[in-house]
C-alpha positions as CSV (number, residue, x, y, z in Angstrom):
1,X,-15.3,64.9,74.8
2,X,-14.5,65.9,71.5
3,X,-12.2,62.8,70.7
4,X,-14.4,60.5,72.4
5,X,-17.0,61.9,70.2
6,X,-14.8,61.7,66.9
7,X,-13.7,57.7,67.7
8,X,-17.5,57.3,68.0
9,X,-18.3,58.2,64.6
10,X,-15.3,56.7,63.5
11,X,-16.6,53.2,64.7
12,X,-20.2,54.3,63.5
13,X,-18.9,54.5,60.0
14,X,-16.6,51.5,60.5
15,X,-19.3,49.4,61.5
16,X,-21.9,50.9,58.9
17,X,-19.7,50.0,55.9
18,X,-18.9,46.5,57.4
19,X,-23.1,45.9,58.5
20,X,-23.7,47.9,55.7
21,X,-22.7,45.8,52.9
22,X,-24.9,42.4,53.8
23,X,-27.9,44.5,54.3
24,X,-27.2,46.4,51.0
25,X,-26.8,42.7,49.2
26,X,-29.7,41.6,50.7
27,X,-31.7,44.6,49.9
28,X,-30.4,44.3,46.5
29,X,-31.7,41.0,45.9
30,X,-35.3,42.1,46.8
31,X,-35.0,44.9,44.9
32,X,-33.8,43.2,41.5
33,X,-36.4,40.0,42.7
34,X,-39.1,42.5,42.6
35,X,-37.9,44.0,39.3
36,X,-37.7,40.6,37.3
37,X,-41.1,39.6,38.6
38,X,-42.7,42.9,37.1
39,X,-40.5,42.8,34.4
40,X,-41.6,38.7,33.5
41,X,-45.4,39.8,34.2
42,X,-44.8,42.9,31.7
43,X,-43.1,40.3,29.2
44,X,-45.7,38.1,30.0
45,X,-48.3,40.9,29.0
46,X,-46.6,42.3,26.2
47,X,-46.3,38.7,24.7
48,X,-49.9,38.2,24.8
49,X,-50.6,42.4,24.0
50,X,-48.6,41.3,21.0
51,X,-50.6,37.9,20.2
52,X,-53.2,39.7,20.4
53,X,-52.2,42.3,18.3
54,X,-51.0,39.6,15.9
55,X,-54.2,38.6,15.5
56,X,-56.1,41.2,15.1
57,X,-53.6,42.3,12.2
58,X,-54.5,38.7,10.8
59,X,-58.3,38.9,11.3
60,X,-57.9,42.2,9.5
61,X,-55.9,40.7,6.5
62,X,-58.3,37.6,5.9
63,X,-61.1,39.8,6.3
64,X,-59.4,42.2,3.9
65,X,-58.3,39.2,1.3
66,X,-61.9,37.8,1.9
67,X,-63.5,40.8,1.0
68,X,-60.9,42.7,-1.7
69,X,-63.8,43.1,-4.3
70,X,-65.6,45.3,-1.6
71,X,-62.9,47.3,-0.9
72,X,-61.6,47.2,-4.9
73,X,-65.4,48.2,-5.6
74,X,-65.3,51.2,-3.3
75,X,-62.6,53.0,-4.1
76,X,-63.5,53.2,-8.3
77,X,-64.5,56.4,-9.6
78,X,-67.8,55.1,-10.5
79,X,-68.5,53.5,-7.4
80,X,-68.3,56.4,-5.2
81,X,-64.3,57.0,-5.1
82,X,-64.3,60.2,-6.9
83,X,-67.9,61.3,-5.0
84,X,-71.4,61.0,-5.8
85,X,-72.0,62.7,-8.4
86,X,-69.4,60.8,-10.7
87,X,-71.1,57.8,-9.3
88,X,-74.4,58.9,-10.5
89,X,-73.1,59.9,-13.8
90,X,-71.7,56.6,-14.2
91,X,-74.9,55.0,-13.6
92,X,-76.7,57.6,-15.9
93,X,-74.5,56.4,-18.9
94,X,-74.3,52.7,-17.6
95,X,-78.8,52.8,-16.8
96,X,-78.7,54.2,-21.1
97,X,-76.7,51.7,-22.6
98,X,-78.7,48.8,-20.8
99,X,-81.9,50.4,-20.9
100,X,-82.1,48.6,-24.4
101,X,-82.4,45.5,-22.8
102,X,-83.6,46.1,-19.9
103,X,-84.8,42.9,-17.4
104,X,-88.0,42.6,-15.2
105,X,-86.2,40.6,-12.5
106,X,-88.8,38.0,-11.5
107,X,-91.7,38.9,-13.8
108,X,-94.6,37.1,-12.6
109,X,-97.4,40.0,-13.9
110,X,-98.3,40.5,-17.3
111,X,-97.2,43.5,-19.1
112,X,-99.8,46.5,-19.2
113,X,-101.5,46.6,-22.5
114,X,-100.9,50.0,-22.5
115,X,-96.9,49.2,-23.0
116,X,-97.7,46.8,-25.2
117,X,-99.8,48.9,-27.6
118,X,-97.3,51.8,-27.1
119,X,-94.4,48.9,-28.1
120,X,-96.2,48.2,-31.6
121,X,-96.5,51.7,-32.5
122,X,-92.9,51.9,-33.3
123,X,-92.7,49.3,-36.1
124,X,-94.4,49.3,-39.6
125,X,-94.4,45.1,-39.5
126,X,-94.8,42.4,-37.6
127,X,-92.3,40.0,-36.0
128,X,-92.4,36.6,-38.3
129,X,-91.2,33.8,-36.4
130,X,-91.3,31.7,-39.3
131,X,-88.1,33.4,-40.6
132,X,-85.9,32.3,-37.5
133,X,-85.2,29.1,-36.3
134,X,-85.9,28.1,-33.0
135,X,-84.7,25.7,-30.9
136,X,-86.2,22.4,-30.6
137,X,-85.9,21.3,-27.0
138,X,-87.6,17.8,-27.3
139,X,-84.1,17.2,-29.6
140,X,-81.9,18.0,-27.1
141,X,-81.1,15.7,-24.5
142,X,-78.9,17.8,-22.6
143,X,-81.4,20.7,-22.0
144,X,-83.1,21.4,-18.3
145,X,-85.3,23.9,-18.0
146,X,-85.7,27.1,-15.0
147,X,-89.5,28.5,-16.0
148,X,-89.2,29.8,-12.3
149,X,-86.7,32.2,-13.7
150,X,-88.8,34.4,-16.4
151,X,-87.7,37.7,-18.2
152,X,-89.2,40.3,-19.7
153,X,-86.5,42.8,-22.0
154,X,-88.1,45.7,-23.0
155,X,-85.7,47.5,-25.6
156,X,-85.7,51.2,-25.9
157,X,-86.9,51.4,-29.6
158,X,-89.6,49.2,-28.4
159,X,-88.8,45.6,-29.1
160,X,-90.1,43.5,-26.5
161,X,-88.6,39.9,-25.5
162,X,-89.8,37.4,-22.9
163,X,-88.8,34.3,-21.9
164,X,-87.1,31.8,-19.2
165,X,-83.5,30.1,-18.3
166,X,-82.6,26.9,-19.9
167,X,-79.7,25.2,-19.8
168,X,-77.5,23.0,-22.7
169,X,-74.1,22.5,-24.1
170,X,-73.0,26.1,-25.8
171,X,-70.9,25.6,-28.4
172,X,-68.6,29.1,-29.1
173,X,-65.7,28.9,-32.0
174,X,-64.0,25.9,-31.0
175,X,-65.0,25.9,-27.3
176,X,-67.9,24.4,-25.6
177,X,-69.7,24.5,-22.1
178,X,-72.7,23.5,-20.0
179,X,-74.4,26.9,-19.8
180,X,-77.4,28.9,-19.2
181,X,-79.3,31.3,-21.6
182,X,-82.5,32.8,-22.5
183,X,-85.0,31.1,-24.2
184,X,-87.2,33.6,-26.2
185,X,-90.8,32.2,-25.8
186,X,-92.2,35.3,-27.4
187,X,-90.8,38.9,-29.6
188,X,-92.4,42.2,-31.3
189,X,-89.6,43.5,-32.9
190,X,-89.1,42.6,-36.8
191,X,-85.7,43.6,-36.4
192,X,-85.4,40.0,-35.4
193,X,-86.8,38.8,-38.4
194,X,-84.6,36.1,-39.8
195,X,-82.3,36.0,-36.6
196,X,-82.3,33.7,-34.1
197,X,-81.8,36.0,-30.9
198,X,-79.3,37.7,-29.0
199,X,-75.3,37.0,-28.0
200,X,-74.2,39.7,-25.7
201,X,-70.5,39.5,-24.5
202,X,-71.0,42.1,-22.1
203,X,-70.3,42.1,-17.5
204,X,-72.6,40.9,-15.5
205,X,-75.3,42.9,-14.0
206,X,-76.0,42.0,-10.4
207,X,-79.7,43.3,-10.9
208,X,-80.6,41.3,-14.4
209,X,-82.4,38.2,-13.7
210,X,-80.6,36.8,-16.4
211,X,-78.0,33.8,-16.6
212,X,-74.5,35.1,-16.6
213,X,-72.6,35.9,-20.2
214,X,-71.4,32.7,-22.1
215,X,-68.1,34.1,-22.0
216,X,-67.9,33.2,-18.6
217,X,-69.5,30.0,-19.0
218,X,-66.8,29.1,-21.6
219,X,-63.8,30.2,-19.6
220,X,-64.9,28.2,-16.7
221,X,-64.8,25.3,-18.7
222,X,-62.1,25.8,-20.5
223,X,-59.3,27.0,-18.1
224,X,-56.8,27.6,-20.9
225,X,-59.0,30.4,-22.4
226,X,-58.3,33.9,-20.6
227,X,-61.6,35.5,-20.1
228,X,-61.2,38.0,-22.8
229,X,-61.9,38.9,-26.3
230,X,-61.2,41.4,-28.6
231,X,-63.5,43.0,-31.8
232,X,-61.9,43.7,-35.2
233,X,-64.9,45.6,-37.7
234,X,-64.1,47.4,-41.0
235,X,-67.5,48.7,-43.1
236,X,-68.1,44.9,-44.6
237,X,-66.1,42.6,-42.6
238,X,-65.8,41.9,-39.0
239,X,-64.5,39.1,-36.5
240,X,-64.3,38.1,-32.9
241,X,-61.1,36.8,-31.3
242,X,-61.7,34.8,-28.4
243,X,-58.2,34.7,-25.7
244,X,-57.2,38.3,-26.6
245,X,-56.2,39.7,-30.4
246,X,-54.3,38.7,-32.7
247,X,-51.4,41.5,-33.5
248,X,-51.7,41.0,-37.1
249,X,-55.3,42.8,-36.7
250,X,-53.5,46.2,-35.2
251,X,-51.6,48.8,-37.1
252,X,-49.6,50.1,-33.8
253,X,-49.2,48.6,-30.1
254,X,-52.6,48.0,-28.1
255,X,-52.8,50.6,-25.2
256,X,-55.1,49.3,-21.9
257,X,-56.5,51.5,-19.6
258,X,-58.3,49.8,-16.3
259,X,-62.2,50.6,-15.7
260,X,-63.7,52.9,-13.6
261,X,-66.4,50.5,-12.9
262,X,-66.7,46.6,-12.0
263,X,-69.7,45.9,-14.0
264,X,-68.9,48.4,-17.0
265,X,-66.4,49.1,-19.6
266,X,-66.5,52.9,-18.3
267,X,-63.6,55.1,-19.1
268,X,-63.0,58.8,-18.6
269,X,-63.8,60.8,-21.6
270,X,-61.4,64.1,-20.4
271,X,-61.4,65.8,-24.1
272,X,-63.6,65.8,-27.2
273,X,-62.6,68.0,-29.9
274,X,-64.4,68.6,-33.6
275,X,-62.5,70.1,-36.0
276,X,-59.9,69.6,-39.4
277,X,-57.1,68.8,-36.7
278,X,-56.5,68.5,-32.7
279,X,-55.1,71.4,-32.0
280,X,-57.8,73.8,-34.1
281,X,-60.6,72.0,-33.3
282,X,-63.7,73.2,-31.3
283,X,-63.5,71.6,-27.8
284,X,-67.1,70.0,-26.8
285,X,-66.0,68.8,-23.0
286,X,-66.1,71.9,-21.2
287,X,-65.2,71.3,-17.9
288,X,-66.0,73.6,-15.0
289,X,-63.6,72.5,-12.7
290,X,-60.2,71.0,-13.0
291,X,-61.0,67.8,-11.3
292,X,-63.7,67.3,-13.4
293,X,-61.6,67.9,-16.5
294,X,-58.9,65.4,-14.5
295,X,-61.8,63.0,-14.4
296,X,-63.6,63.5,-17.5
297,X,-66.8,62.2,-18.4
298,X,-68.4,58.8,-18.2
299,X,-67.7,57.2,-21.8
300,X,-69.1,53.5,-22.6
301,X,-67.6,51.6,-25.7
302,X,-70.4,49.7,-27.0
303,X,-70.5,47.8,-30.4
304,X,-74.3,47.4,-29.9
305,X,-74.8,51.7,-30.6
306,X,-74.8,52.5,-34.1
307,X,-73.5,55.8,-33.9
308,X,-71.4,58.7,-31.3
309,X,-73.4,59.8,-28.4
310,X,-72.5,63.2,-26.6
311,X,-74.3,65.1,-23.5
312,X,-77.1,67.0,-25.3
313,X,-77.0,69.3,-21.6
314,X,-74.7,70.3,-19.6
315,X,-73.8,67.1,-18.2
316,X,-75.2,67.3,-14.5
317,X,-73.6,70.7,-14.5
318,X,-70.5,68.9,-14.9
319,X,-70.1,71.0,-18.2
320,X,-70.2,74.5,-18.9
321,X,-71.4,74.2,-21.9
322,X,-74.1,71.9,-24.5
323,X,-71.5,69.7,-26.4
324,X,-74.4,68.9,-28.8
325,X,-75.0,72.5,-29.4
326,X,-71.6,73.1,-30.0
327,X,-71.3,70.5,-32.3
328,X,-74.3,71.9,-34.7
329,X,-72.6,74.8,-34.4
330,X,-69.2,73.4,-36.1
331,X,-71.1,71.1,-38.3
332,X,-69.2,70.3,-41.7
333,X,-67.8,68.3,-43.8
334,X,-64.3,66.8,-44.0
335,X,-63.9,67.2,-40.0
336,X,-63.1,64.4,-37.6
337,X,-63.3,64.0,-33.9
338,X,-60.3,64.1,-31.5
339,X,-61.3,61.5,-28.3
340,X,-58.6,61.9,-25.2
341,X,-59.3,58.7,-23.1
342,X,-56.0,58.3,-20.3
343,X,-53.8,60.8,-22.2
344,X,-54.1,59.0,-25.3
345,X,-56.1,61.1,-28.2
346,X,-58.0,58.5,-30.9
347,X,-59.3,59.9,-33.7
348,X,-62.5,59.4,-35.7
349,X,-62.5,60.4,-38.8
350,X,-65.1,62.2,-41.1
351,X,-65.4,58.7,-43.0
352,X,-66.1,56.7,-40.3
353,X,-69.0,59.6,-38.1
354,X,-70.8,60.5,-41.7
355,X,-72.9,57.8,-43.5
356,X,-71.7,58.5,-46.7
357,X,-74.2,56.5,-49.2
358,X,-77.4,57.7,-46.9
359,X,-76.0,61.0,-46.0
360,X,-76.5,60.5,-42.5
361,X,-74.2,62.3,-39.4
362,X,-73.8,59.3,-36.8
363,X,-74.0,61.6,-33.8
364,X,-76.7,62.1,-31.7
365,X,-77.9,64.0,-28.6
366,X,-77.2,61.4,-25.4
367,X,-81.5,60.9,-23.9
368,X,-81.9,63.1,-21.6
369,X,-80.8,62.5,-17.9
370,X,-77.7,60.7,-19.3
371,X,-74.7,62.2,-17.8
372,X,-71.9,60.6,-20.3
373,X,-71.0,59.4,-23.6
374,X,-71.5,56.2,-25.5
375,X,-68.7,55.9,-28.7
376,X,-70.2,52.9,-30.7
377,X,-69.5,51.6,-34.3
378,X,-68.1,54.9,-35.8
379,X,-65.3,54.2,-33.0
380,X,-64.8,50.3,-33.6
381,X,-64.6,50.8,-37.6
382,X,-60.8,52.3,-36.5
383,X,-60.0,50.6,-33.8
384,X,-59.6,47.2,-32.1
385,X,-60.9,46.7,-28.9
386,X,-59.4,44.2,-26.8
387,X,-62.2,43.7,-23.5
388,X,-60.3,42.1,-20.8
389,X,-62.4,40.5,-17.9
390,X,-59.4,38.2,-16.2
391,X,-59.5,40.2,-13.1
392,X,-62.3,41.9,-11.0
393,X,-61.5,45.2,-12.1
394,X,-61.9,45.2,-16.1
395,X,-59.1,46.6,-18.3
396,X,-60.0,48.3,-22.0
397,X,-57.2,47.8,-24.8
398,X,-57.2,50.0,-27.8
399,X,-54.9,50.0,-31.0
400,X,-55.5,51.1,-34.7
401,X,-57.0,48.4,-36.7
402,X,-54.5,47.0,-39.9
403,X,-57.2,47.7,-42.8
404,X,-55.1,45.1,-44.6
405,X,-55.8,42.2,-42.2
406,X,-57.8,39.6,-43.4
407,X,-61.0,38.5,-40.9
408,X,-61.3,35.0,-40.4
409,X,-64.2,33.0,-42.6
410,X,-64.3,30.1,-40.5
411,X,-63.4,29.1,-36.8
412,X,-59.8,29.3,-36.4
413,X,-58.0,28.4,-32.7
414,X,-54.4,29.5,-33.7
415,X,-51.5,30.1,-32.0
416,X,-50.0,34.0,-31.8
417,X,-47.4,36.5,-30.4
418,X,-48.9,37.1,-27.0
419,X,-49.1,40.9,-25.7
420,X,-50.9,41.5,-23.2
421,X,-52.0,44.3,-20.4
422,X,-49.4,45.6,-18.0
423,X,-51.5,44.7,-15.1
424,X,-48.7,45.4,-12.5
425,X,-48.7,49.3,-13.6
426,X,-52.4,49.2,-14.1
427,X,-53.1,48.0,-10.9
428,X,-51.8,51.2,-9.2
429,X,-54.6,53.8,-11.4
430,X,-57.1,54.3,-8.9
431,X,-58.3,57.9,-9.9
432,X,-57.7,60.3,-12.8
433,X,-56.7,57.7,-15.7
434,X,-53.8,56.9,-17.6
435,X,-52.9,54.2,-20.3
436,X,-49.9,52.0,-20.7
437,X,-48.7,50.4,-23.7
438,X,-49.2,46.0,-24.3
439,X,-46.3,44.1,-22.8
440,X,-44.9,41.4,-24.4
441,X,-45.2,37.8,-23.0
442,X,-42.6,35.0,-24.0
443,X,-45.3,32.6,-24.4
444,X,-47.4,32.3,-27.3
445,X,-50.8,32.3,-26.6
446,X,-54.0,30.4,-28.4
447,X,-56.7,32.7,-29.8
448,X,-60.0,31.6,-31.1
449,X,-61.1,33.9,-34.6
450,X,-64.6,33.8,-35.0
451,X,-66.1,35.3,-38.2
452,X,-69.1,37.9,-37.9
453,X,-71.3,39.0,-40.5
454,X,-71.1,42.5,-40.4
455,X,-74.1,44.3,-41.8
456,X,-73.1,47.7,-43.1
457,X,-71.3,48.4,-40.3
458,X,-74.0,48.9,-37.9
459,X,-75.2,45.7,-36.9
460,X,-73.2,42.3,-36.4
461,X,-74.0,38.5,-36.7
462,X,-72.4,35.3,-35.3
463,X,-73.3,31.8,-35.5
464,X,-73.9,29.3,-32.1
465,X,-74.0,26.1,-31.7
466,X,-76.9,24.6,-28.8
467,X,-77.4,21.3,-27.7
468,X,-76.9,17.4,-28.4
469,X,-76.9,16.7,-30.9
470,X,-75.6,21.0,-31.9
471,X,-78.7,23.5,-33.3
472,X,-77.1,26.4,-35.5
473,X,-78.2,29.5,-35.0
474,X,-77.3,32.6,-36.3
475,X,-77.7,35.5,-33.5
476,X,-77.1,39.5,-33.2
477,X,-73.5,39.7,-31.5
478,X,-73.1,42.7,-28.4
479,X,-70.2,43.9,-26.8
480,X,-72.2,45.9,-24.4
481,X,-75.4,43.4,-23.6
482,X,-75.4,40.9,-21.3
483,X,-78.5,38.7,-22.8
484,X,-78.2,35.3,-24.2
485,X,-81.0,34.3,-26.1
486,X,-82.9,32.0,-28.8
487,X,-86.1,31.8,-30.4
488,X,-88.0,28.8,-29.3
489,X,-91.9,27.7,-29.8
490,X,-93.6,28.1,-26.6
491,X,-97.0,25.8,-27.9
492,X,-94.2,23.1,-28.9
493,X,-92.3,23.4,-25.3
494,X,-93.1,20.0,-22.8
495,X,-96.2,20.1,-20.5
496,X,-94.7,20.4,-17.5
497,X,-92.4,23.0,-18.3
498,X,-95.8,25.2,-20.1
499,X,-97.7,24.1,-16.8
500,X,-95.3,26.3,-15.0
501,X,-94.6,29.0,-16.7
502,X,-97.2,32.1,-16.1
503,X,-100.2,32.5,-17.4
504,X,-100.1,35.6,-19.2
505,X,-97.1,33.9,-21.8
506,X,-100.0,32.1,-23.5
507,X,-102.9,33.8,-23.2
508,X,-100.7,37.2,-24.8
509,X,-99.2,37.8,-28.3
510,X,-96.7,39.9,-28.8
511,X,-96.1,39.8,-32.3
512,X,-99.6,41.2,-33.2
513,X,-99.1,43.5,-36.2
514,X,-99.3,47.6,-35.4
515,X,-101.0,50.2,-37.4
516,X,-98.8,52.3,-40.3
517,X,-100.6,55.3,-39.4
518,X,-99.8,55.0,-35.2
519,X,-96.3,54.9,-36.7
520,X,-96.5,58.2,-38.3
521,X,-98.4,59.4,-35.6
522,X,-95.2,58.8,-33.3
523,X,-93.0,59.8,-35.9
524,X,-94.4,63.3,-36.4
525,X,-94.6,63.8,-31.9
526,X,-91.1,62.6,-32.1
527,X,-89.7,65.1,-34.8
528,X,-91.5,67.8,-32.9
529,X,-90.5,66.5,-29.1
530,X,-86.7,66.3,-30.7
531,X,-86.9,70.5,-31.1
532,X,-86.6,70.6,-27.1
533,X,-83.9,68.4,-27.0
534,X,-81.0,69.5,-29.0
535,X,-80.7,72.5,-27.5
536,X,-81.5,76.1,-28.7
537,X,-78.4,77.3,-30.9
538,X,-79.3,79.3,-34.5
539,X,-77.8,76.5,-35.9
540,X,-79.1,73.9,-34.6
541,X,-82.5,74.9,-34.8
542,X,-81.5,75.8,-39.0
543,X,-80.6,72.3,-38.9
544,X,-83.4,70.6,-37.0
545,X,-86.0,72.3,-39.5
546,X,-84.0,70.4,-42.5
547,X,-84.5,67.3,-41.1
548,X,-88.2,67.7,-40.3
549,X,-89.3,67.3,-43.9
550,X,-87.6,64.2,-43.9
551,X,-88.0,62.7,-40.1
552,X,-90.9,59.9,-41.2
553,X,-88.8,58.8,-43.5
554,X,-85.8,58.5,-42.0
555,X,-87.3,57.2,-38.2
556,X,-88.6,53.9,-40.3
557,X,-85.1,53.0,-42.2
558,X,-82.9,53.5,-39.2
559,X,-85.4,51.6,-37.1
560,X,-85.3,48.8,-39.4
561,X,-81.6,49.3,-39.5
562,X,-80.9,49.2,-36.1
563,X,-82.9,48.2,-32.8
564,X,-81.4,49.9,-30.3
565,X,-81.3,53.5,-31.5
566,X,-83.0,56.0,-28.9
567,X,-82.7,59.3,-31.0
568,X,-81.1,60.1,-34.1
569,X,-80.5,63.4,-36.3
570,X,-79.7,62.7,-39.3
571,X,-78.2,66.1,-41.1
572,X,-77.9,66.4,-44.6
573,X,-75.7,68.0,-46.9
C-alpha cells in the first residue's frame, strides 16, 4: 500500500509539472494581458491627467503674464504688501501731495459759493488773465475738443482751475506728439499771473479725470525716447533732461532705488537725523517697532513743495515720538539733516533747509492726518533726480549734483555716456528697501536738455510748444503733478464747443477780486489754529509766539511765492 501510494504521487507530481507548465503559460498570458490593459488605460489616463495638468499650468501662466501688474501691484508696500496700515500711510502722504491739485472727476455741478468765497479769502489780488497768453484754438488746425470731459482743481492754498480736454500737437524740447491736456477756461489764483498754466511730469492717477502726463504722450510717439527724465536745480539755474541725465550733471554715481507704489515716487524714509553730523545728531524717526524702522516712513520727492515736510504727530502711531517737536527742540543754526532712504544717507545741508536772505527755516509740520514725509526743493538744490517710468514699477535715482555743471540755455538733444538702473537687481526688492549703484551701458544714449527758469529756487518755469502752426507758452513745471494745462478764453472758444460745456462755466467768475481785510481775517485764525498743530514742546511754543508778530506778513509773501504751500513756520534768528 505504501509503495503503491508513493508511485502515485510520484506520477501526480510527474504529471503536474508536465500539465503544469501549459496551464502556467497560459495563465501567464491572461495575467500580463490583464496587466498591460490596466497599465495602457493608466498611461492612457495619466497622459491626459498630465494634459490636463499642462494646461492648467498654462492657463495659470497666461493668466499670470496677462495680469502681472495685478499681481506686481499687490505685493508693494504701499499697496497692501507690508499691511494696511503702511498702505494707508502711503495714501495719507500720496492724498497731501495731490491734494494741491486735486480733480472733480466728471464735474457737471457748479462749485458752492461758499468754496468759492472761502477760495478768494486767501489772496490779496486778483487773477489777471491779461498777463498770460492763452491759447487761440480757432488758429490751430490740429485741435479737437472733449467739453464732455470737464475738471475742476481745487489747490490747497486755494487756487482754483476749471476746464476741459483738448487735444493738439505738443511740442516738448525737440520731441513732439498728438496729445491731450487741459484747457484752463477759468483761474483765481494770481500766482498764475503772467504764466500760461501747468506742466506736471508726474504718474498717472487712475482717479483724476485728467488726460494722461505729456511724458507719456511723447514717449509713445517717439519710441527712441525711454520714458524718463531727470531734474538738475541749483538756487538760480535749473534744467530738465528728457531720456535720463546726463553724467556731467552728477558729482558721484546715480544710486536707484524701486518704488513702493505704482502711481507714486514713494520711498521708505527709515532715518531722519538733525544735527552738526550723522552720528551726533538728534534722531526724528522714532520707530516703535523694528519692522517699522525696516520699513520706514512714506517719503514723496516732489519738486512742486517748496520746503521739508515731517510728521507733526506721531505718525499713525507708527512713531514714538513728534518729529516736529523734536525738531523745535534742536532748532539752530549751522545744522543739516541726515535722510537714510535704502541704506543710503543724503544730506541736506543748513544752506540748502534755511532761507538765508528771508530768514526763513524751510520745514514745516506735515497737515494733519498725513502719515509721511514730502522732501521738496531743499532736497533737489543737492541732488539730481533721475524719475524713471520705463517699467510698471517706478525706479527713483539719486546722485550729488556737480555745482560746476552748466544747465542748458536752449533745447539740446545730445548724445551721452549711458548709465542706467540695474533693473535686474532691482527687480528682486519687494519689501524693506535697498539701493544699487547706476550700471553702465555700452551704448550711448540721446538725452534731450531742456532749460527751466528757476525762480529762487522755489518755483520752476518751462516753455511748450501747442498746435499748428506751434503757440509758446511759458508754464509752471512739476515733478509731482499730473495736470497739463493752458490758459485759454472761454467767450472766444467755437459755439458748439461753449454749447456743450456746462452752464455754470459762464454764468460764474472765478477771478473776482477778494477782500484785504478777509485775508487778514484768515491769517490771524491761521497763526492761532497753527498753536494746536506743532505740538506742545517749551520750545516750540517759545518759537511759535515769535512768529506770531510776524504771521500776516509772512502768510502773504510765501503765498505769493509759492501756490501750493499748506503750512509754513517760518523761525527767525
Amino acid at each position: 500500500m505504501a509503495s503503491q501510494w508513493l508511485l502515485g504521487v510520484t506520477i501526480a507530481l510527474l504529471l503536474g509539472v508536465s500539465l503544469g507548465a501549459p496551464l502556467g503559460a497560459q495563465s501567464q498570458a491572461k495575467v500580463l494581458d490583464a496587466e498591460s490593459g490596466t497599465q495602457a488605460r493608466s498611461d492612457i489616463q495619466g497622459y491626459f491627467a498630465q494634459q490636463t495638468d499642462d494646461n492648467i499650468i498654462t492657463k495659470m501662466e497666461g493668466y499670470r503674464s496677462d495680469h502681472d501688474d495685478e499681481f506686481e501691484f499687490d505685493h508693494l508696500p504701499c499697496h497692501g504688501g507690508a499691511g494696511e496700515s503702511f498702505k494707508l500711510a502711503c495714501e495719507s502722504v500720496s492724498f497731501h501731495m495731490r491734494n494741491r491739485g486735486r480733480v472733480v472727476p466728471n464735474a457737471k455741478f457748479p462749485v458752492h459759493q461758499g468754496q468759492q468765497k472761502k477760495d478768494q479769502k486767501l489772496f490779496t489780488e486778483s487773477f489777471i488773465p491779461e498777463q498770460s497768453r492763452h491759447l487761440d484754438v480757432s488758429q490751430d488746425t490740429s485741435f479737437s475738443a472733449s467739453p464732455d470731459k470737464t475738471f475742476d482743481l481745487h489747490y490747497a492754498d486755494g487756487s482754483h482751475l476749471r476746464g476741459f480736454t483738448g487735444n493738439s500737437v505738443v511740442a516738448l524740447g525737440d520731441y513732439e506728439a498728438e496729445a491731450p491736456f487741459g484747457v484752463i477756461t477759468d483761474c483765481n489764483s494770481p500766482d498764475f499771473n503772467g504764466v500760461d498754466g501747468i506742466l506736471g511730469f508726474g504718474l498717472p492717477h487712475r482717479s483724476a479725470n485728467m488726460p494722461r502726463p505729456i511724458l507719456f504722450a511723447i514717449t509713445e510717439a517717439n519710441p527712441d525716447l525711454p520714458r524718463k527724465f531727470s531734474f538738475y536745480s541749483t538756487d538760480t539755474e535749473a534744467e530738465v533732461v528728457l531720456g535720463g541725465y546726463d553724467p556731467a550733471s552728477v558729482s558721484k554715481s546715480m544710486w536707484y532705488i524701486p518704488a513702493m507704489a505704482t502711481n507714486d515716487f514713494i520711498v521708505g524714509v527709515t532715518s531722519l537725523k538733525f544735527g552738526t553730523s550723522q552720528e551726533s545728531g538728534a534722531e526724528l524717526l522714532k520707530f516703535k517697532s523694528p519692522a517699522g524702522q525696516k520699513l520706514g516712513m512714506p517719503a514723496i520727492l516732489d519738486s512742486g513743495t517748496s520746503c521739508l515736510v515731517i510728521p507733526g504727530d506721531h505718525g499713525g502711531g507708527a512713531l514714538a515720538n513728534v518729529p516736529w517737536d523734536d525738531f523745535a527742540k534742536n532748532w539752530a543754526k549751522h545744522k543739516n539733516f541726515y535722510m537714510t532712504v535704502g541704506q543710503q544717507t543724503f544730506e541736506i545741508p543748513f544752506s540748502s533747509w534755511y532761507l538765508a536772505p528771508t530768514e526763513q527755516t524751510c520745514v514745516q509740520p506735515a497737515p494733519e492726518g498725513m502719515q509721511g514725509l514730502l522732501v521738496g526743493d531743499v532736497f533737489f538744490r543737492e541732488y539730481v533726480v533721475e524719475f524713471d517710468m520705463t517699467e510698471r514699477r517706478p525706479i527713483l535715482g539719486i546722485a550729488p549734483l556737480n555745482k560746476f555743471y552748466q544747465p542748458a540755455t536752449k533745447n539740446t538733444l545730445m548724445e551721452v555716456d549711458s548709465f542706467v538702473a540695474p533693473k535686474t537687481r532691482l527687480s528682486i526688492i519687494k519689501g524693506a528697501q535697498v539701493m544699487f549703484p547706476a550700471e553702465h551701458d555700452d551704448v550711448l544714449s540721446a538725452v534731450d536738455r531742456i532749460p527751466i527758469e528757476n525762480s529762487m529756487g522755489t518755483q520752476y518755469f518751462m516753455d511748450v510748444d501747442i498746435g499748428s502752426p506751434k503757440q509758446r507758452f511759458t508754464v509752471i513745471f512739476d515733478t509731482g503733478s499730473t495736470v497739463f494745462g493752458v490758459f485759454t478764453y472761454k467767450h472766444k472758444l467755437p459755439k458748439d464747443v461753449k454749447n456743450s460745456l456746462p452752464g455754470y462755466y459762464f454764468s460764474q467768475d472765478l477771478k473776482q477780486a477778494p477782500q484785504v481785510e478777509a485775508l487778514q481775517v484768515a491769517a490771524r485764525a491761521q497763526g492761532v489754529g497753527m498753536m494746536g498743530v506743532y505740538g506742545t514742546s517749551t520750545s516750540g511754543y517759545a518759537m511759535l509766539l515769535a512768529v506770531n508778530a510776524i504771521m500776516v506778513v509772512s502768510v502773504v509773501a510765501l503765498i505769493n511765492r509759492r501756490r501750493r504751500r499748506t503750512e509754513s513756520l517760518p523761525l527767525l534768528a
